[in-house]
N, C-alpha and C positions, 0 to 999 in steps of 0.2 A: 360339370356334373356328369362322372359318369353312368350309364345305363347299363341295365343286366338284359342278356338275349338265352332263351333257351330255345333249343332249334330241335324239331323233334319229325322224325321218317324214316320208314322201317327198309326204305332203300339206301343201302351203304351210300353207293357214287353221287347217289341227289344231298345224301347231309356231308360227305366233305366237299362237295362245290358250293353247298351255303355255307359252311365255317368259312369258305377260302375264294370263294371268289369275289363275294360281295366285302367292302373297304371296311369290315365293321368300326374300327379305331376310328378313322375320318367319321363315320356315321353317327360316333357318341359312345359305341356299345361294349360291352366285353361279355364274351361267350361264358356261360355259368353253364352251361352243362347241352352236353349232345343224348336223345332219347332215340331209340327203335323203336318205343311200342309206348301207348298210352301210359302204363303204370307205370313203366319207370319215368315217363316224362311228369306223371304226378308227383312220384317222389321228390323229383328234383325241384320241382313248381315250390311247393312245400318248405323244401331246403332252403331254395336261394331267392326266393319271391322275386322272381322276375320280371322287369316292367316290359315286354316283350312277348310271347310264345309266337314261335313261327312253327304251323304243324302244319302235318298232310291231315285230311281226311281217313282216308280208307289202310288200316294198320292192322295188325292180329292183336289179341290178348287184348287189347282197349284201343276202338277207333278214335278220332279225333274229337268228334263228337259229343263222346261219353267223356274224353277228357276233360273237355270244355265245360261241359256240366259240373263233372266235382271239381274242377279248381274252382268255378264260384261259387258249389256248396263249402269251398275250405275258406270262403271269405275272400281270397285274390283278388284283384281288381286290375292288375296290369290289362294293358291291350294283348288281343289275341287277332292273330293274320295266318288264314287258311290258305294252304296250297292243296287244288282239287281237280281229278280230270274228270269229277261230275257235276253236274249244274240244274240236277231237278232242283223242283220248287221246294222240294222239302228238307231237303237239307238246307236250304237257302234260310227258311222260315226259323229252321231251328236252332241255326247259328245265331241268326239276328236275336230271337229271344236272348240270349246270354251272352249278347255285347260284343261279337264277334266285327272288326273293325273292319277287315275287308278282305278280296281273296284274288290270288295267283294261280291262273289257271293252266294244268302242266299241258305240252313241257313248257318249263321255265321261261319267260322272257326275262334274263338278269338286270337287264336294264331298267326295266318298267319295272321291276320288284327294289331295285337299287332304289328307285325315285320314292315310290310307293314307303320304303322303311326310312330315308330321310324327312317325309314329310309328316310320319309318325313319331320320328324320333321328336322335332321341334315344338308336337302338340302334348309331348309326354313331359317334355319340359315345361313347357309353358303353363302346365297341371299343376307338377308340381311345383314349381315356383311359388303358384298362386296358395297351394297347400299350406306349403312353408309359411306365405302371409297372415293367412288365416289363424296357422297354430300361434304365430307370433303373438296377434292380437287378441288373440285369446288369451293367451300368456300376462300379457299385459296386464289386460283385463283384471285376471284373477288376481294376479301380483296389488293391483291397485285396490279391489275391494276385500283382498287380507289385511295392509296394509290399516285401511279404512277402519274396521274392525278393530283390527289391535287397537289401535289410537283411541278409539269411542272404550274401549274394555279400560284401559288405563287412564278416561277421564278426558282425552284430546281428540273430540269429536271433532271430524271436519266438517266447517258449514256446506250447506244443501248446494251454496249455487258455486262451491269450490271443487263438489267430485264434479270432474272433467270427463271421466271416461262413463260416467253415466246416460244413458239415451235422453230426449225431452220425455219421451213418452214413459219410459218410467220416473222421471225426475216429480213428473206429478202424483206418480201413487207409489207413495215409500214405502218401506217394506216394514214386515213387522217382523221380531226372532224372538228365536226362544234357546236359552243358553242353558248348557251342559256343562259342567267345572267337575273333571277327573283330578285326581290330587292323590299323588303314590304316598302314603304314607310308613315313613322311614327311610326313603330313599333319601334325604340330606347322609344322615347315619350310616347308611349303608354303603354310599359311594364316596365313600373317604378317598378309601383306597384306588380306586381308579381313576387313572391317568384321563386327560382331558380329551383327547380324542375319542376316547371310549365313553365316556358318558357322553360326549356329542354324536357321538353313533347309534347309544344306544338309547335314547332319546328321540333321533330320528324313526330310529325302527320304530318305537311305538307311534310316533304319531302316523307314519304311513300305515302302521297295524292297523290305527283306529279309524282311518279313510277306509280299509277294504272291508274292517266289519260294521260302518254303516251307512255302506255303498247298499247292500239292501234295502233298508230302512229308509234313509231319506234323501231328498234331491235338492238342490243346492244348498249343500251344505259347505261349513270351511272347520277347518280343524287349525288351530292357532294353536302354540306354543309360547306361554307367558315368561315361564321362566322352567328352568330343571325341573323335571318330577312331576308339570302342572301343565294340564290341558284343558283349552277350550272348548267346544264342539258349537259352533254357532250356525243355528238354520233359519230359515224362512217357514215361519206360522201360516201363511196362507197357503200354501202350496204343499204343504207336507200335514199327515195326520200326529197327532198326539203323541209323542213314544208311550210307550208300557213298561211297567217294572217288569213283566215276563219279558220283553225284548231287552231291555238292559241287561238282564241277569246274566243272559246269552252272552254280551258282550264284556259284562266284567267276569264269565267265567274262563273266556279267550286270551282276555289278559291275565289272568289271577295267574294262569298255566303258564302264559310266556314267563313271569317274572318268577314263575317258584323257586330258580335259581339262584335268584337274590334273596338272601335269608330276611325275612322281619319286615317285608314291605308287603303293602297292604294297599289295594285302590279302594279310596272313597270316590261316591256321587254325589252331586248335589243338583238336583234340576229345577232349571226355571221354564214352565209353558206359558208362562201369561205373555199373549203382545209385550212387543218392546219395541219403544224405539231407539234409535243410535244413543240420543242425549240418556236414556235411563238404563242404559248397559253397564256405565260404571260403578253408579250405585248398586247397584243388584249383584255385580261381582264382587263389591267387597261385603254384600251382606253375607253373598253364598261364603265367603273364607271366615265370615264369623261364625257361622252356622256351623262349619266344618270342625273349628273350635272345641265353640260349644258344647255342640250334640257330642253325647257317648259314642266313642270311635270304636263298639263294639260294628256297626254294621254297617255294609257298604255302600248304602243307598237313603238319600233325604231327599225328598220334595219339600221346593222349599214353601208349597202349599201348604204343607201339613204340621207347619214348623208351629208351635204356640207362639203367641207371644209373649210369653214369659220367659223365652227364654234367651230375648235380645236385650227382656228389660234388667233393671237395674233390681237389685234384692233391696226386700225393705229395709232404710235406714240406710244404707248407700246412697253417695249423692252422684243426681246422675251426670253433672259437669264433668267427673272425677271417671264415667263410665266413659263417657264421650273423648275422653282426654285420653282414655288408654288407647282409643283404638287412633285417634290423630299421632298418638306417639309413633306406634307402628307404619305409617304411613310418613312422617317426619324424618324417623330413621334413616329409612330405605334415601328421601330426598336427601338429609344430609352427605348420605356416604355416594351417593353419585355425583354430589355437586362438591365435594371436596369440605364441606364447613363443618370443622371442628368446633368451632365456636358455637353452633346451631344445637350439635348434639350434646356439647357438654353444659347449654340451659334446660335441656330437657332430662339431662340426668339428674337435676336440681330439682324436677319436675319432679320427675321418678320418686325421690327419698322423701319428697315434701306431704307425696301421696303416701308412701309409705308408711309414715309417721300417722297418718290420719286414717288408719284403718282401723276400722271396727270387726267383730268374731266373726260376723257371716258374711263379709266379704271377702276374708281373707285366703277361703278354697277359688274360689272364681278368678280371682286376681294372679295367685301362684298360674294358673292354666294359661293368662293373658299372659304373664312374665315369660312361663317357658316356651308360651309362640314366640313371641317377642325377640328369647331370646335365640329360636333358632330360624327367626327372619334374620336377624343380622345375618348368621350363619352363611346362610341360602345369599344374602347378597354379599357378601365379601369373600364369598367363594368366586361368584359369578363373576365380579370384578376384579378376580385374583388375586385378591389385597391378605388371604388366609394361607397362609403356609400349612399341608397336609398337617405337620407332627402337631401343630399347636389346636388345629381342628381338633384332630382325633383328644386330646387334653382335655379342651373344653366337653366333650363329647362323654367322656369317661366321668367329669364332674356330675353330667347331667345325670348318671345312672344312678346317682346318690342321693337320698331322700332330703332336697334343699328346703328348707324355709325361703319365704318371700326376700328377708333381709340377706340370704345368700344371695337368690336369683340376681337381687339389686346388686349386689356384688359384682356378681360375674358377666353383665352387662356392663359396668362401669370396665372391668378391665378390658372384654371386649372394644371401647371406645378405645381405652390406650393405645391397643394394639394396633386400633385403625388411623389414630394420630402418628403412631412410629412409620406407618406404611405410608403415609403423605407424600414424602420425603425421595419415596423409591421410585411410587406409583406416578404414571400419567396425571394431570389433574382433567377434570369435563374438558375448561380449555382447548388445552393441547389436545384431545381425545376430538372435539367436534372440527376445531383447525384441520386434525388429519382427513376429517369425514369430510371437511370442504374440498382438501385436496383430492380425494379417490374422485369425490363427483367430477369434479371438472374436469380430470386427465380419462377420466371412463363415460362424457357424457353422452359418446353417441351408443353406447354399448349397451346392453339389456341385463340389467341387474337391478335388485330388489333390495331393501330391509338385509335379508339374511346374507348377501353378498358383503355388505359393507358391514355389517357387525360382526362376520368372521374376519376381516379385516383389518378392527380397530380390538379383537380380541374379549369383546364383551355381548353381551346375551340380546336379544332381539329387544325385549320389553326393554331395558337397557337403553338402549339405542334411542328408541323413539322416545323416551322420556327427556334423555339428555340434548337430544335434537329440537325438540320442541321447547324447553327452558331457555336455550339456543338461540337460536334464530328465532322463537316467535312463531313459527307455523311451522306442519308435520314434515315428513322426509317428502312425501310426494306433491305437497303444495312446494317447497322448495324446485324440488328437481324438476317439477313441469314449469318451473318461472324460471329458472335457469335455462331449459331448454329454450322453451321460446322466447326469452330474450337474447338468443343467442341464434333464433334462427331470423328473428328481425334484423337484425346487424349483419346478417347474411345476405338477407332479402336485400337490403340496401347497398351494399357493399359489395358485393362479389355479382359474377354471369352464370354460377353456377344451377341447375335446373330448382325447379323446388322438390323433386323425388332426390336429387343429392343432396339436399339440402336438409330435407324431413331425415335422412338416413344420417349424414353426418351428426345431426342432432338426437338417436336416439328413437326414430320413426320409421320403419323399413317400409311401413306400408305408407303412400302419399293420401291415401283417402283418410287416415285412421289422424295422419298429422294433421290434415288440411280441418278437420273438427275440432284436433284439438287447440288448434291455433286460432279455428273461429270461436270457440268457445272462449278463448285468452283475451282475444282482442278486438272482439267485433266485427271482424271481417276475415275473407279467407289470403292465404298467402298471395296468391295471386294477384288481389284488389292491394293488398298491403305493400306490394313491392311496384304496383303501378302509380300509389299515392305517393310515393317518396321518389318517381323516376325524374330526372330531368324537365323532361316536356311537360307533366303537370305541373 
């Protein structure tokens, strides 16, 4: 690890014998910049944020002093090491206020200053190191309770005593949220034409947009990415106040701006404030995508408070098996084409025509609405899973702009399925797609990677991922990956003399306290006791 040294004295011959006599290279450091006087030595501070200043005191145009004060009003934090041939109390007093680590009193004792900057060097590391741990576990952290989230939005809640990285002391008081669903409407349409990196870019961009515009408004929040064009915004109700349609406005007018460049896309809202818990997040997301349906797409904001309920329910003389049935289709769909069954989707297009036939006059505007979600849900997922060739997109796309009847729509859904039968044949199946995802985990288990690491990966969408993961194995990616891990660092423990901080690190744990939890939390005991009950002598 190397360290940055700015060396700053407005006497020439004292700053080339500290560029050059003290060993900096042996010492850790490389020289980022030489100062004569206070302000240039801020400039530099500034520039190259260096974990080091060595200044003199007493300088023209800006004493040491004064410099010392604005690099920590510029936020700095590196150590700072005065060299001084004065030693009242009051410069003494006023260094120490703003962290001044200690001081070389001239003329130079280079030896005693050599000792002095190694012994700093070793605390500057050992800083950061610990920094680095912290960020990691942090990292973690958040990666695990996105992770958490996503799964609970798509219906695969993990049970209470399986989040691991959860503390006891909030395991007892769960949290409660309140969910936010942005949904770009006409972005399936719109991004025909753009190449897959570019909608993966530009995608990202919005969701880190929508992190910095409501980094004012709320505090722990997480911003999720379900699938292309569709965001979640998930927060914590206790700890955060109410949003406002006057603060939304703000932020859907920040977006409306970013995207005006894309012709015919439009952000809907759809929000939920009431407490939630994890298990009642799936429902509520797929009520907010009916609502979004539903409700007239003239405006860009629904509370889903203020929704009647007339207009979940069924119309008189509709039956409501037949309501309930459309939206299981949609939801059936999407399963069939992740899990490869043909079979699955071509009894629900039996479904489809059987309903169709049995329509009456005032169901049959409602129904066309649900057909053409329906039918650009396929869309959105056989894009996602690459199973849609651009030119035959754009086809289907161009049929859409035509005033269809239901018995079209039925049409053009049925051929849809063909298309995704012909693509069988080409495509990966779940299979062979979760086989891959076992291999990435295992050849990458000690390394720090999430969700979105291995679904660019294996080439398919986050939501994606953890659906087919979960169908899978049985339990979510990170119930896997943390039993992977620590069955793999018992077999360690047992096996091998290696420490348990190589052992936590070989497995995926850089920091030993963050493993040694989550390994008691696995197994009822810490590594330590674990590798003592399996030694010999017991």
């Amino acid at each position: 690890m190397r360290l940055k040294a700015l060396l700053v004295d407005d006497e020439v011959h004292i700053l080339n014998n500290l560029s050059k006599v003290l060993p900096w290279e042996d010492l850790g450091f490389e020289i980022v910049g030489l100062a004569k006087n206070g302000v240039d030595a801020l400039e530099a501070a500034i520039t190259h944020q260096p974990d080091l200043i060595l200044s003199d005191i007493r300088m023209p145009v800006m004493d040491g002093l004064t410099l010392i004060q604005k690099v920590r009003e510029e936020g700095l934090t590196g150590e700072i090491l005065l060299l001084t041939g004065y030693q009242e109390f009051e410069y003494a007093r006023t260094a120490i206020r703003y962290g001044v680590r200690d001081y070389i009193c001239k003329p130079i004792n280079y030896y005693e200053l050599e000792d002095t900057v190694r012994k700093l060097a070793k605390q500057i590391v050992e800083k950061k190191k610990q920094k680095n741990k912290e960020q990691l576990l942090n990292r973690m952290a958040n990666l695990a309770n996105e992770n958490n989230l996503l799964h609970s939005l798509l219906g695969q809640e993990t049970a209470k005593e399986d989040i691991l990285w959860q503390d006891e002391e909030e395991s007892d008081h769960p949290h409660s949220y309140a969910v936010l669903l942005l949904d770009m409407d006409g972005y399936a349409h719109e991004s025909i034409s753009w190449p897959f990196p570019e909608r993966k870019a530009w995608n990202l961009d919005i969701k880190q947009k929508l992190k910095e515009l409501f980094l004012p408004l709320l505090r722990d929040f997480t911003v999720l990415q379900v699938r292309e064009g569709e965001w979640c915004v998930v927060y914590d109700t206790v700890i955060n106040p109410q949003l406002t349609q006057d603060e939304l406005s703000l932020v859907y007018e920040s977006l409306q701006t970013l995207v005006a460049d894309k012709l015919h896309m439009h952000i809907r809202m759809c929000l939920e404030q009431e407490p939630l818990t994890l298990a009642e997040m799936s429902a509520v997301y797929q009520r907010m995508q009916q609502i979004l349906i539903l409700d007239p797409p003239q405006g860009w904001f629904t509370d889903v408070q203020s929704v009647t309920s007339d207009l979940l329910k069924p119309i008189p003389g509709e039956d409501l098996g037949a309501v309930d049935a459309q939206w299981h289709w949609i939801e059936q769909f999407g399963s069939g084409l992740r899990n490869g069954n043909y079979e699955a989707m071509t009894q629900m297009i039996g479904e489809l025509k059987a309903y169709v036939g049995r329509l009456n006059e005032t169901s049959v505007g409602r129904s066309e609405k649900l057909l053409y979600y329906l039918l650009i849900h396929l869309l959105r997922e056989m894009r996602e899973m690459q199973m849609l060739p651009g030119e035959q997109e754009e086809a289907v796309w161009l049929r859409l702009q035509e005033s269809l009847s239901v018995k079209e729509l039925i049409s053009l859904i049925v051929s849809m399925i063909e298309r995704f039968k012909d693509s069988l044949s080409t495509k990966k199946s779940s299979e062979v797609l979760m086989m891959s995802a076992q291999n990435f985990i295992q050849q990458n288990l000690g390394a720090d990677f999430g969700i979105e690491e291995i679904s660019d990966f294996l080439g398919i969408s986050c939501s994606y991922f953890c659906l087919l993961f979960k169908n899978h194995f049985g339990e979510t990616f990170v119930e896997y990956l943390t039993r992977q891990r620590i069955e793999t660092a018992k077999f360690m423990l047992s096996g091998s003399e290696k420490s348990i901080t190589q052992i936590g690190a070989e497995v995926g744990y850089q920091e030993r306290r963050y493993f040694t939890k989550v390994f008691q939390k696995y197994t009822g005991m810490t590594p330590s006791e674990y590798r003592l009950k399996d030694s010999p002598a017991s």
